[in-house]
C-alpha positions in Angstrom: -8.3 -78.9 -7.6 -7.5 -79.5 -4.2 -5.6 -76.8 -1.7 -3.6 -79.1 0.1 -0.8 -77.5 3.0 2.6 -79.3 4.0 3.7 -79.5 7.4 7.5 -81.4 7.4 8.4 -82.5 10.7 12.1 -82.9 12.1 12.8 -83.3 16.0 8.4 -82.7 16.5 8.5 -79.6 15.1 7.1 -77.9 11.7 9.6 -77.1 9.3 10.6 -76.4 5.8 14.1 -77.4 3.9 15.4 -75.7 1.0 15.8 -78.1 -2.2 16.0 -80.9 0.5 18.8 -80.2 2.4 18.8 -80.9 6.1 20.9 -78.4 7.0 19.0 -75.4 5.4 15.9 -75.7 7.4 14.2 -73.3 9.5 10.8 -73.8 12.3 7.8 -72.1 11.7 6.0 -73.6 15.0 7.2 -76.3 17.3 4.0 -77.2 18.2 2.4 -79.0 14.9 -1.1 -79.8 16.5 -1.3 -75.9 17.0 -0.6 -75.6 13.0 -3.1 -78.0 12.3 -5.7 -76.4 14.5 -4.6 -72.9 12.6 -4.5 -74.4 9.0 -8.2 -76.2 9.7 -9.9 -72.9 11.9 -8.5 -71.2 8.4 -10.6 -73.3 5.8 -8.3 -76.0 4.8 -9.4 -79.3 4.9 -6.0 -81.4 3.5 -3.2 -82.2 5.0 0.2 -83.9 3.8 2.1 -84.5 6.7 5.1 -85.7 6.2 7.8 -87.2 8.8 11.2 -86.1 7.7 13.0 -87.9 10.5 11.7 -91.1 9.4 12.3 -90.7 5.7 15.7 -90.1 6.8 16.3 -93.2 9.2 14.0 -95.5 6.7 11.6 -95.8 9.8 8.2 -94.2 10.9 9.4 -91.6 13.9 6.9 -89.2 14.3 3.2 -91.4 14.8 2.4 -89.7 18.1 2.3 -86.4 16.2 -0.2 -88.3 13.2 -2.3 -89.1 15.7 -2.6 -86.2 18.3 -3.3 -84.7 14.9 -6.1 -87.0 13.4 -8.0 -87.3 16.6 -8.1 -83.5 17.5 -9.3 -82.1 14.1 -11.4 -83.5 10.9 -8.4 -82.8 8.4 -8.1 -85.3 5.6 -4.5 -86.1 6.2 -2.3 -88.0 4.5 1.1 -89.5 5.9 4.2 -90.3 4.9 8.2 -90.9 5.5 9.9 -93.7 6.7 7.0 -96.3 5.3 8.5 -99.3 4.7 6.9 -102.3 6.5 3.6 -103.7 7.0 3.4 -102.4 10.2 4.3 -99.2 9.2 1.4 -98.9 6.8 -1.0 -100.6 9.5 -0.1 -97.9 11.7 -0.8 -95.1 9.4 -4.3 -96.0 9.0 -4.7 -97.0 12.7 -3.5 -94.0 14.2 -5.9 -92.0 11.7 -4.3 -91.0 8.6 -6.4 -91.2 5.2 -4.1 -91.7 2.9 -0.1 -93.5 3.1 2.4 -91.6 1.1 4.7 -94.0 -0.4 8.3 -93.4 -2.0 10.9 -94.9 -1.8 9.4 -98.5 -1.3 8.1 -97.7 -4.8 11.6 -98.0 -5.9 13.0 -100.7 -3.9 10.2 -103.0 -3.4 7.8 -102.7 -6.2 6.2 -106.3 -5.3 5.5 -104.7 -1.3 3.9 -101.5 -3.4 1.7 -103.8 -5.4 0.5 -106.3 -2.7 -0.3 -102.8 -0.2 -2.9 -100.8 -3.0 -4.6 -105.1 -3.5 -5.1 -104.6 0.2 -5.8 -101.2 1.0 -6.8 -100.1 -2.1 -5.4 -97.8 -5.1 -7.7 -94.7 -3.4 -5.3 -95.0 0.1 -2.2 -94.6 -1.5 -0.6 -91.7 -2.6 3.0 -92.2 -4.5 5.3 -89.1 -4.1 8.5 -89.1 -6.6 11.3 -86.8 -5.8 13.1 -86.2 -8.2 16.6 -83.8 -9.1 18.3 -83.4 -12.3 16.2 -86.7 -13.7 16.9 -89.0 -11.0 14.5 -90.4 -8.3 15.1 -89.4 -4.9 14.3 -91.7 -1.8 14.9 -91.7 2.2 14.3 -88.1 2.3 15.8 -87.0 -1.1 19.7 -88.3 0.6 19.9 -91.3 -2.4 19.4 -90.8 -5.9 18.7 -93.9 -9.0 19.3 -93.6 -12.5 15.6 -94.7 -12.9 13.9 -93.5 -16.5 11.4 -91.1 -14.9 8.3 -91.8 -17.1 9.2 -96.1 -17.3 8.8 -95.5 -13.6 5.3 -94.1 -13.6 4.0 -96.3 -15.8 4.6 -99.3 -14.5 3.3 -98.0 -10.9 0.2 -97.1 -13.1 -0.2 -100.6 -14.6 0.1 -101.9 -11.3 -2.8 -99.7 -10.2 -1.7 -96.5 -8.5 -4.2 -93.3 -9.5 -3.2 -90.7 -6.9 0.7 -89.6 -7.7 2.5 -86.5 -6.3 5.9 -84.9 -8.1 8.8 -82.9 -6.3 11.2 -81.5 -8.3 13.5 -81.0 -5.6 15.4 -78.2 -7.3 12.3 -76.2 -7.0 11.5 -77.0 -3.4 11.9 -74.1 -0.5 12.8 -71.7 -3.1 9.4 -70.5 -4.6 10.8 -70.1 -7.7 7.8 -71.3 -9.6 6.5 -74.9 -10.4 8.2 -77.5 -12.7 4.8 -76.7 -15.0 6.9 -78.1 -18.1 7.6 -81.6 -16.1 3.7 -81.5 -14.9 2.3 -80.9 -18.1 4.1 -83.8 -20.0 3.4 -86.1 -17.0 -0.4 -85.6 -17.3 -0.4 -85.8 -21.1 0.8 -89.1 -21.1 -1.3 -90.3 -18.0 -4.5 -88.8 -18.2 -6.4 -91.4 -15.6 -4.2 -90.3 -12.9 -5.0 -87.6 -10.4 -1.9 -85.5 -10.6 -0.8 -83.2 -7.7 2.1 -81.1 -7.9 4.5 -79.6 -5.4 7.6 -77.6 -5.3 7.9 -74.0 -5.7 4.4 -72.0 -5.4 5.0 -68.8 -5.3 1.9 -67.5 -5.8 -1.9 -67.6 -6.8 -1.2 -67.2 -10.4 1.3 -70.2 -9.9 -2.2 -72.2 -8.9 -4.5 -70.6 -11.5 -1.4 -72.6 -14.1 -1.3 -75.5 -12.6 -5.5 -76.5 -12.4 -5.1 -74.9 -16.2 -2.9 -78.1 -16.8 -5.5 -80.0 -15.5 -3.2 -81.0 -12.0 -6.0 -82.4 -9.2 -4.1 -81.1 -6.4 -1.5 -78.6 -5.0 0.5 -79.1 -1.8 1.4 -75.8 -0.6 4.5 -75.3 2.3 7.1 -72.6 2.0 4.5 -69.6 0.4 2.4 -69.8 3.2 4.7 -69.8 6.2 6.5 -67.1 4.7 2.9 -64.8 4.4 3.6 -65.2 -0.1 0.1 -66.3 0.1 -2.5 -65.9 2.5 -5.0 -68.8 4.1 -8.2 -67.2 3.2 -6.9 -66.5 -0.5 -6.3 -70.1 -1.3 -9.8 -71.0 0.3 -11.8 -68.4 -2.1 -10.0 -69.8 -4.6 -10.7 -73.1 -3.9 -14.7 -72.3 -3.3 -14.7 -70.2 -6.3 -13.0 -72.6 -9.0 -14.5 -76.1 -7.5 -18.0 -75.1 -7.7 -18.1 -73.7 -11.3 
């Protein structure tokens, strides 16, 4: 199972939001290419950075910051917010990102989602679903859709997409513990998917759950910035539990 770290970005700085509310945030750094340089000097390799701003506005603000980042360090990354045009996934990939995290186009124009993974393929694109009290969240968790949550997921995995992410936004900047519930029937009934989960670590026991459940991935924000748990334990975990 991958360690993966968040760093959120509003106004070019690193920040975190409690269950998704813009106005409960706080900065842990303004400088994000000095967290990067931290979290990779640390051990980590993967990064989800995600542009806040531009989920917000529908449009990709911060790809200055995607870039300083991808060409001063060798950290996997994958971005998203604000994706929503074919320029906007060109640019992801030209300004160095590995992987384009895709939400709320997954919702509003499945036919744009399909035609992207036929072009860049099903391995460079990484769906994230919000979701909050059952309903799918987009443009930075401010609209909601009476979608049928698990309808959803399977048609975006018969149209091809293996790599899917899950927020329950309740659970978000809280560290009140993983929706493992939600995770566990979500990777029972789609077993070919690589499953990563986010929302609410609070701890390394919360981690040792989740790989039980068989997720592929854990993207870890709040409990780090706020010392819960520490750089070096999630990289001995991650070198002791990938290499038995």
């Amino acid at each position: 199972m991958n360690i993966i770290v968040a760093i959120d970005l509003i106004d070019g700085k690193c920040v975190r939001l409690i269950q998704g509310d813009f106005k409960k945030k706080k900065i842990y750094n303004n400088d994000p290419l000095e967290m990067a340089y931290f979290l990779e000097n640390n051990g980590i390799s993967r990064l989800h950075l995600v542009d806040l701003d531009g989920a917000k506005k529908g449009k990709v603000v911060h790809w200055k910051i995607l870039e300083k980042i991808a060409k001063n360090t060798h950290l996997i990354i994958d971005f998203g917010g604000g994706i929503h045009t074919e320029d906007d996934i060109r640019a992801v990939f030209d300004n160095g990102g590995h992987m384009a995290t895709i939400g709320s186009i997954a919702v509003k124009k499945p036919i744009l989602l399909k035609k992207w993974i036929h072009i860049y393929g099903k391995e460079k694109i990484l769906l994230g679903v919000d979701i909050k009290n059952n309903k799918i969240a987009t443009n930075g968790w401010t609209k909601f859709f009476d979608i049928p949550f698990f309808d959803f997921l399977k048609e975006k995995n018969n149209h091809g997409i293996k790599k899917i992410f899950c927020t329950d936004i309740s659970k978000d900047g809280i560290m009140s513990g993983p929706s493992f519930s939600l995770y566990k029937k979500i990777i029972q009934k789609f077993p070919n998917i690589e499953f990563i989960a986010s929302g609410g670590i609070r701890n390394i026991e919360d981690i040792n759950k989740l790989s039980n459940l068989g997720c592929k991935g854990v993207i870890i924000g709040k409990a780090i910035y706020e010392k819960k748990i520490s750089l070096l334990e999630l990289i001995n975990w991650e070198k002791k539990n990938n290499n038995n």
